[in-house]
C-alpha positions in Angstrom: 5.6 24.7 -9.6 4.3 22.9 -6.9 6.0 20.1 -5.3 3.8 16.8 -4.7 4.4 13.7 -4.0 2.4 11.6 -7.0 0.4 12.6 -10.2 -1.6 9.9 -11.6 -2.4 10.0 -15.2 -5.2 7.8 -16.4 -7.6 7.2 -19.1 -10.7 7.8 -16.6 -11.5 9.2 -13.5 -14.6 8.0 -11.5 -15.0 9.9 -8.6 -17.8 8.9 -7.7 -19.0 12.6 -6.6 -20.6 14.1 -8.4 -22.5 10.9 -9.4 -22.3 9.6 -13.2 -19.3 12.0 -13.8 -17.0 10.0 -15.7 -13.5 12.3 -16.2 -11.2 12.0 -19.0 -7.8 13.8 -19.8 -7.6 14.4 -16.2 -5.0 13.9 -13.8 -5.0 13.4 -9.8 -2.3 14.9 -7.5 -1.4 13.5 -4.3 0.5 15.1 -1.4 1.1 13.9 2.3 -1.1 11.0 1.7 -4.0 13.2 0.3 -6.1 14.1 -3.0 -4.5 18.0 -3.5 -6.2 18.1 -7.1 -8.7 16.8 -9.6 -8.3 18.3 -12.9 -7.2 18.4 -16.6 -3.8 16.8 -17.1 -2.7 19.8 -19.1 -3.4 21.7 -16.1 -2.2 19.8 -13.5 1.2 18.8 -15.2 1.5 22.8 -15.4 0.8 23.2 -12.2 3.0 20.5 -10.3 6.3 18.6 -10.1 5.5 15.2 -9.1 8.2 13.1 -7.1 6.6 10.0 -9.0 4.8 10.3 -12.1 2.5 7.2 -12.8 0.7 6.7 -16.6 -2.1 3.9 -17.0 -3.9 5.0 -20.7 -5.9 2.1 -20.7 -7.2 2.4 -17.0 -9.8 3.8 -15.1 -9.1 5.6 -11.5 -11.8 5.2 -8.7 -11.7 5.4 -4.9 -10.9 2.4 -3.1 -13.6 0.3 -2.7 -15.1 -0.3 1.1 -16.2 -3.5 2.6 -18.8 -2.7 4.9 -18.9 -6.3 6.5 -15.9 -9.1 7.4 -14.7 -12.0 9.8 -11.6 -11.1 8.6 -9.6 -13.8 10.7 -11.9 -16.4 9.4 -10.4 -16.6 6.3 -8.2 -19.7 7.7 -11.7 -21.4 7.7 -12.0 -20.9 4.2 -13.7 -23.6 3.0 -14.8 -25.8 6.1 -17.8 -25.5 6.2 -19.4 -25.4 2.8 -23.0 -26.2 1.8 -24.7 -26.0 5.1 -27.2 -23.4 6.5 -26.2 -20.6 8.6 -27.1 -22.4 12.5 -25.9 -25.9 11.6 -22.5 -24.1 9.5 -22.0 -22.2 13.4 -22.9 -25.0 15.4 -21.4 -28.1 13.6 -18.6 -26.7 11.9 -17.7 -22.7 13.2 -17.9 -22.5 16.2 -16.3 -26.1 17.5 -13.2 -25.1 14.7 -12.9 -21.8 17.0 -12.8 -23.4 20.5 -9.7 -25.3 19.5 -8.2 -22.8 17.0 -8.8 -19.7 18.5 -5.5 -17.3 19.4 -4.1 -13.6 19.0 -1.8 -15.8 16.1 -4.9 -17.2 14.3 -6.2 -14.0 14.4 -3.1 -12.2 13.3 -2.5 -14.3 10.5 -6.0 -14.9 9.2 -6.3 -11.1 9.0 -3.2 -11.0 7.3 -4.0 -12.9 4.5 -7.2 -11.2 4.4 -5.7 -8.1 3.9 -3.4 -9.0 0.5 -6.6 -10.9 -0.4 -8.8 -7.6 -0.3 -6.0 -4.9 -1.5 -5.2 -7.0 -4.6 -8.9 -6.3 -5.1 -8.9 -2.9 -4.9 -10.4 -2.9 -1.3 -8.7 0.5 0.5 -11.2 -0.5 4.4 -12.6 -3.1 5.5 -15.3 -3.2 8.5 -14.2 -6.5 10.6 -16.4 -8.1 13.6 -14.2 -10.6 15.2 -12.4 -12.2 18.2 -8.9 -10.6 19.4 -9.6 -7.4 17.3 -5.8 -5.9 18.6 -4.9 -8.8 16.2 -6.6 -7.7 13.2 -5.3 -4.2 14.0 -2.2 -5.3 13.7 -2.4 -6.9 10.7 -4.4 -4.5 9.5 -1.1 -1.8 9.6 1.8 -4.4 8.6 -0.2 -4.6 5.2 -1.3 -0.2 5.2 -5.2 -1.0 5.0 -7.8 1.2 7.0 -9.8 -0.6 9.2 -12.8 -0.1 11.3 -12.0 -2.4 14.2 -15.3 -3.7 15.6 -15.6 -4.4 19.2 -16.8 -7.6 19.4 -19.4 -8.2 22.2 -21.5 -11.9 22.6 -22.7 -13.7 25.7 -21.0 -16.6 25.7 -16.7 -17.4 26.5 -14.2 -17.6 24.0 -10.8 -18.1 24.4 -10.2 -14.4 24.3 -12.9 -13.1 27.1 -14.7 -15.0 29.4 -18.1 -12.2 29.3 -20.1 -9.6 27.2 -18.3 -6.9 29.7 -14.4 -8.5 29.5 -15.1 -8.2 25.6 -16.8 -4.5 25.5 -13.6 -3.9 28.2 -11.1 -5.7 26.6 -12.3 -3.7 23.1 -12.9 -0.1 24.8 -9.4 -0.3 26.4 -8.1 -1.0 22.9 -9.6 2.2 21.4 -8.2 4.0 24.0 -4.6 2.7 23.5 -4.9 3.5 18.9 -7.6 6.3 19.3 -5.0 8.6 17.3 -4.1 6.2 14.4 -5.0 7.5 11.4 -5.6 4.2 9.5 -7.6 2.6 12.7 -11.5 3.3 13.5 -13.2 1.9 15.6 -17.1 0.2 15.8 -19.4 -1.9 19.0 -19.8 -5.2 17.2 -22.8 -7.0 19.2 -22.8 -10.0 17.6 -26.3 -10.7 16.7 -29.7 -10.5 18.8 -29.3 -14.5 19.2 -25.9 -14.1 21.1 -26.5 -11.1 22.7 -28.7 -10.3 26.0 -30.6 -7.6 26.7 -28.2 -5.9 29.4 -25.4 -6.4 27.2 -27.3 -4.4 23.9 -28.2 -1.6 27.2 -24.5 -0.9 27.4 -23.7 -1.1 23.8 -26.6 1.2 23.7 -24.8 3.9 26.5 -21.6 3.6 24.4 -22.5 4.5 21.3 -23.8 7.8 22.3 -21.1 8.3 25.2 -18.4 7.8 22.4 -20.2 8.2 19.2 -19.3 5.0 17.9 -21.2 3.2 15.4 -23.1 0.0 16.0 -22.0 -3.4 13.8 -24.7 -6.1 14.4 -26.1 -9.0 12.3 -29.6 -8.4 12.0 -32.7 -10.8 10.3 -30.3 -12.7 8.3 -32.8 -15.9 8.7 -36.2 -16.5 9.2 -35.0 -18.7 12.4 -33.7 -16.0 13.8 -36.9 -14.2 13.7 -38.9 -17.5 14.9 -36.7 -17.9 17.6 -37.0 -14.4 19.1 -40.6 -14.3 18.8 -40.2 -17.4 21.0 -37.5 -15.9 23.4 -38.3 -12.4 23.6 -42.4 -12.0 22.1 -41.0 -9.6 19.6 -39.1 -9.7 16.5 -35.6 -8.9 16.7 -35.9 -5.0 14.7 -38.7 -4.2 17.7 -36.4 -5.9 20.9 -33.5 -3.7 19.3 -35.9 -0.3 19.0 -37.6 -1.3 22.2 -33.2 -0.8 24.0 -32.8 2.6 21.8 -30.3 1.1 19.1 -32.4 1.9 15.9 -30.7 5.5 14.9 -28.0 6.9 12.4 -25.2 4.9 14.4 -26.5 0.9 13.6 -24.8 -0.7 10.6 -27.3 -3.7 10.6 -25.7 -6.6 8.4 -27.7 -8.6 5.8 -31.5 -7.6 7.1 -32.9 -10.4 4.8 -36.1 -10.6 6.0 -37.8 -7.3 6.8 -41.1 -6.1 6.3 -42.1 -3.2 4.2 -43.2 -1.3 7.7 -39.2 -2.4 9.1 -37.8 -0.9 5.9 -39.6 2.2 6.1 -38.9 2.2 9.9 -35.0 1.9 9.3 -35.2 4.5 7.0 -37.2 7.2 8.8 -34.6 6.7 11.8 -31.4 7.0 9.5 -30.3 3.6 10.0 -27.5 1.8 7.8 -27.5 -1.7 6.3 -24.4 -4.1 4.7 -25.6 -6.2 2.2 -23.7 -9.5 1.8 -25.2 -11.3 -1.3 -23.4 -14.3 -1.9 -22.8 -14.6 2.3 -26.9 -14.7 2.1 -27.2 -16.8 -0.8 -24.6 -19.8 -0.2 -26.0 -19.8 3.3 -29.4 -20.2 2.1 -30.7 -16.8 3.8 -32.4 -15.4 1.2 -32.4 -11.9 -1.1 -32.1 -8.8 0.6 -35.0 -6.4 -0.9 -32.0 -4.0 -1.7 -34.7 -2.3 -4.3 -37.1 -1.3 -2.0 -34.3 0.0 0.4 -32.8 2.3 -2.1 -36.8 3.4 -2.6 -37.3 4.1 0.8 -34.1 6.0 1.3 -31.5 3.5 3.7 -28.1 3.8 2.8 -26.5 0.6 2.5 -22.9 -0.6 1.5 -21.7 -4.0 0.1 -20.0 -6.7 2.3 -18.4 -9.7 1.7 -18.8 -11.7 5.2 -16.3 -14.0 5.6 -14.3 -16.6 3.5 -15.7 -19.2 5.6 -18.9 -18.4 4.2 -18.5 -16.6 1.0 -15.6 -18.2 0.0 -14.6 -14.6 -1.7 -13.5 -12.0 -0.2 -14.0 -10.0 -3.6 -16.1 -7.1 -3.6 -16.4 -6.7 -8.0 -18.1 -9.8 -7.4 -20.9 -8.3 -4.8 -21.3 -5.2 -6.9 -22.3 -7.5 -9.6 -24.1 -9.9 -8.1 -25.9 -7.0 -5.8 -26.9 -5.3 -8.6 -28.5 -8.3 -10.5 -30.4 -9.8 -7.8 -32.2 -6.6 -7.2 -33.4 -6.9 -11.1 -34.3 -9.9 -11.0 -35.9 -10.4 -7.8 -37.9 -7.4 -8.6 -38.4 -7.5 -12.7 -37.2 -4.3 -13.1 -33.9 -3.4 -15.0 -33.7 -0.5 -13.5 -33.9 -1.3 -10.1 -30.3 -1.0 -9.4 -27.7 1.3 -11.6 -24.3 0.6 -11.9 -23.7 4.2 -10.5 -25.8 3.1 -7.5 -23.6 0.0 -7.0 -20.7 1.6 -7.5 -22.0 4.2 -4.6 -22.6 1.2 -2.4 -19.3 -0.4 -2.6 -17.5 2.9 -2.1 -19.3 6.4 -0.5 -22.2 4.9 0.7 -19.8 2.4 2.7 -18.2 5.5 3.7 -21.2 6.4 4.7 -22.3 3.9 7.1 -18.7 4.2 9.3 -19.0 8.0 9.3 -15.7 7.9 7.5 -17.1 10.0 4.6 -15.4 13.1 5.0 -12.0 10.7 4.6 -12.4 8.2 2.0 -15.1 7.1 -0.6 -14.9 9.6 -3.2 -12.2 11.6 -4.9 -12.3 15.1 -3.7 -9.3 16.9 -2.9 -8.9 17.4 1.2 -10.1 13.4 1.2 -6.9 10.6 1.8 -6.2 9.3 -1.3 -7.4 5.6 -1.2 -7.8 4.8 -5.0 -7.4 2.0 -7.0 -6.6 1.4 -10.7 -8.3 -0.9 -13.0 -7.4 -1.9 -16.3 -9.6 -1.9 -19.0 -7.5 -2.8 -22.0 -7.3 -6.1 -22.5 -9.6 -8.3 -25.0 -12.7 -9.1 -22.3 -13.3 -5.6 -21.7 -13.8 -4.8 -25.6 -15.2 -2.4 -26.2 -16.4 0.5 -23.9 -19.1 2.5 -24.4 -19.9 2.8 -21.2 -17.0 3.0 -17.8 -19.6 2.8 -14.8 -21.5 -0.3 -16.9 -17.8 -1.7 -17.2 -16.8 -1.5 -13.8 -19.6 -2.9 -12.5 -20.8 -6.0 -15.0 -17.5 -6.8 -16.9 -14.6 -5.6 -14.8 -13.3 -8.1 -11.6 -10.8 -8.0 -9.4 -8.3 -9.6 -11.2 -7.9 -6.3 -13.7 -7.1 -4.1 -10.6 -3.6 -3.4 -11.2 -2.8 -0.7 -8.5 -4.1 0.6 -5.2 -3.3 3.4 -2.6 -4.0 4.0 0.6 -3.2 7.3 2.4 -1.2 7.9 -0.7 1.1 4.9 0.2 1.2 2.2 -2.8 0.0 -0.8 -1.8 -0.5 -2.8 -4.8 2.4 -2.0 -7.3 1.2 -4.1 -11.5 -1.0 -6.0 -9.9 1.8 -7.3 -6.9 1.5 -6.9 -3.0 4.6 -4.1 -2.6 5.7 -5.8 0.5 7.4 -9.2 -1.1 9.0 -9.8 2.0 5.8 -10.0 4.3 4.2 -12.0 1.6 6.4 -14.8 2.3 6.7 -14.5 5.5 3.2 -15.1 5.9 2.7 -18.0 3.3 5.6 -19.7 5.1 3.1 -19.4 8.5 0.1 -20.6 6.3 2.1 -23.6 5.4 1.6 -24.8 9.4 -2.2 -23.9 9.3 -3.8 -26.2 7.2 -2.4 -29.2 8.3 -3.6 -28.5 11.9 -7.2 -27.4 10.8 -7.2 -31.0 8.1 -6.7 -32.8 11.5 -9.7 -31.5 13.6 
């Protein structure tokens, strides 16, 4: 028999490829951190010795989910800013909290609490455009979650660089330094097309194709933003971005709220990729994203949270859900959005977008085994008929009960397995929100 290192016994396997294959009596094998098999338990319980041999009859077994868009250190501002719309909720509240806030340690432990947040919820990678992105590295690996570390670029000073180049610099010498860590990605974060001048988008541009990195930028998230660079710049902010070369396979643009059908079909024909943040959009006032007609035309696009400052959530069951009925209802059409398709979204199709989909986002064996368990066997998930409904319009993230990234647990009955770290880092919390209640 073969030696692994974990065999996973569940009711149901999702694995998301093939799409609406929903496995049952099967087993998954883990070895060195990846998926070795997928296949009947008989079989597999045959064919292995397992170091660890874990049994969940009333769960379901699915990759771990992606989150395609974060502020992951702004999760200390959760809360303090609430009920505003996106420029006053920056100018009056944001960005003022930053100036006097902002540190490598707020960083670090905003991150870090981020992190449990998104792991108990079955989140295996998480996208993050922020300040002091060593920081969220770093947090990042204490907890064992797979980041794409953005490299922030915006034209005005923070307290971490004083220029668009000292951030792109600051960021690039970063990559250089964890280029070989297998948990760490990396992605050129130009903040938005209101922050962000035209020479520093030019060297974004020259990166992205000198080091085939992807682009993370916010893009038509309001219909100010559009008014404003039709004031600024003569053009909308899709056209000033085609216009410096950035429209192409590598641009993750995040919420794109208010395209046209002609932008749509342009994103699509040029193999863009979107992040769609509903309840970001909707608490913010923003809009709907016309996620129906970008399925139509063909744009992949994952799921996002944004940040707690602005969601307050940083729960992806909850965008699958709510992703999945807006594009019904803003449309009239039940079937605009299936729950295989949102399930795609919050997992492959978030993949996807990084370029991270020959690692994670499905269960295929070669792949690193980020999964996550959910349980289905209490009272509110009575009765199934269907899994992929369930996971997507009953299940939340409070029924995930396990998760694993690389093959290393990280979620152990529904507990963060480092108890240690926990407290560590609600003991640093405690000092936090005293000092953001006095500003």
């Amino acid at each position: 028999m073969q030696a692994i290192d974990t065999l996973i016994i569940p009711r149901w396997i999702v694995p998301i490829e093939p799409a609406h294959t929903v496995l049952s009596d099967h087993a998954l094998a883990i070895d060195q951190g990846r998926i070795v098999a997928l296949e009947p338990t008989a079989q597999a319980l045959s064919r292995f010795a397992p170091r660890e041999t874990i049994r969940r009859p009333q769960h379901v077994l699915l990759p771990g989910l992606v989150n395609l868009h974060t502020h992951a250190g702004m999760t200390l501002l959760r809360g303090v800013g609430d009920d505003l719309p996106l420029m006053q909720w920056l100018q009056t509240r944001i960005w003022p909290l930053e100036g006097k806030l902002l540190s490598d340690a707020f960083v670090t432990d905003g991150t870090a609490l981020a992190c449990m947040e998104m792991l108990q919820g079955g989140v295996t990678t998480f996208n993050d455009m922020y300040f002091y992105p060593e920081a969220a590295v770093h947090a990042a690996q204490q907890a064992g979650m797979r980041i794409a570390a953005s490299i922030i670029v915006i034209d005005f000073p923070s307290a971490y660089a004083p220029d668009a180049d000292s951030y792109l610099n600051q960021g690039l010498a970063l990559r250089d330094t964890l280029n070989d860590e297998p948990l760490v990605s990396f992605c050129l974060a130009p903040h938005a097309p209101y922050s962000v001048s035209d020479a520093a988008f030019a060297r974004v541009q020259t990166l992205s194709e000198q080091l085939n990195l992807p682009v993370h930028v916010h893009l038509h998230e309001t219909q100010t933003e559009i008014e404003d660079s039709l004031r600024h710049y003569g053009c909308r902010p899709l056209a000033r971005l085609e216009r410096l070369g950035l429209l192409g396979p590598q641009l993750i643009g995040v919420h794109a709220v208010h395209l046209t059908p002609l932008e749509i079909e342009q994103l699509a024909q040029l193999g863009c990729h979107l992040a769609h943040c509903p309840s970001s959009n909707l608490k913010l006032g923003s809009g709907i994203a016309a996620t129906a007609a970008w399925r139509e035309a063909g744009i992949n696009f994952g799921l996002g949270t944004d940040s707690s400052a602005s969601n307050n959530r940083l729960d992806l069951w909850s965008e699958m859900r709510l992703s999945a009925l807006l594009a019904k209802g803003s449309t009239g059409n039940a079937t605009a959005a299936s729950a295989m398709q949102t399930l795609q979204a919050a997992t492959l199709d978030g993949a996807r977008a990084l370029g991270l989909e020959q690692q994670i986002g499905s269960l295929v064996p070669g792949k690193a085994a980020d999964l996550c368990l959910v349980n289905l066997g209490e009272p509110s998930s009575q009765p199934i008929y269907d899994v992929l409904s369930h996971l997507v319009y009953v299940a939340g993230r409070e029924q995930v009960s396990d998760v694993w990234v690389a093959g290393q647990q990280r979620i152990v009955a529904a507990q963060y397995h480092d108890p240690a770290h926990k407290a560590a880092l609600m003991a640093r919390l405690a000092a936090w929100q005293p000092q953001l209640k006095s500003l």
